[in-house]
C-alpha positions, 0 to 999 in steps of 0.5 A, spaced: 218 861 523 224 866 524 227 866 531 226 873 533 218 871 531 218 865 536 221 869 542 216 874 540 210 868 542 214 866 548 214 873 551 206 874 549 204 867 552 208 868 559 206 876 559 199 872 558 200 867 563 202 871 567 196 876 568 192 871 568 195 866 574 199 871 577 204 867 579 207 859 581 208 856 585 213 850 586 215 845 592 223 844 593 225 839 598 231 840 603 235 834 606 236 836 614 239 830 616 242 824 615 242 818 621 245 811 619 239 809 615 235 815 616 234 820 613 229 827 615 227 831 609 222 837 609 218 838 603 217 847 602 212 849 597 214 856 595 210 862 591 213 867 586 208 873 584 209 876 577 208 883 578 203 885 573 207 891 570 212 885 569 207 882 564 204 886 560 212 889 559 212 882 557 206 881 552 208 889 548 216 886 548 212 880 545 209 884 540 215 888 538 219 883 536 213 880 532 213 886 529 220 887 527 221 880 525 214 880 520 218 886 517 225 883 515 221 877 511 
């Protein structure tokens, strides 16, 4: 498998995901503060929504370069 071809699966799967879970979420953990031995952390969860036009760009650029790359060999 030629590179062009493996990108192409990459971008069909994410456009996949992204239609069919709509987005992530994911914790980050801040450092407030920081007293002698004591240290106060603040755990966020932050969510990124996948706009759906943003997915299915994804899964047709996907297709594309499958195409593409089936031509060349």
């Amino acid at each position: 498998m030629n590179t062009t071809k493996i990108i192409g699966a990459v971008l069909i799967v994410g456009g996949i995901l992204g239609l069919v879970y709509g987005g992530f979420s994911f914790t980050k953990e801040t450092h407030q503060a920081k007293l002698g031995p004591i240290e106060l952390s603040v755990t966020e969860k932050e969510t990124v929504n996948v706009p759906l036009w943003a997915s299915i760009i994804s899964i047709a650029a996907g297709a594309g370069l499958l195409l593409a790359g089936s031509k060349k060999g």
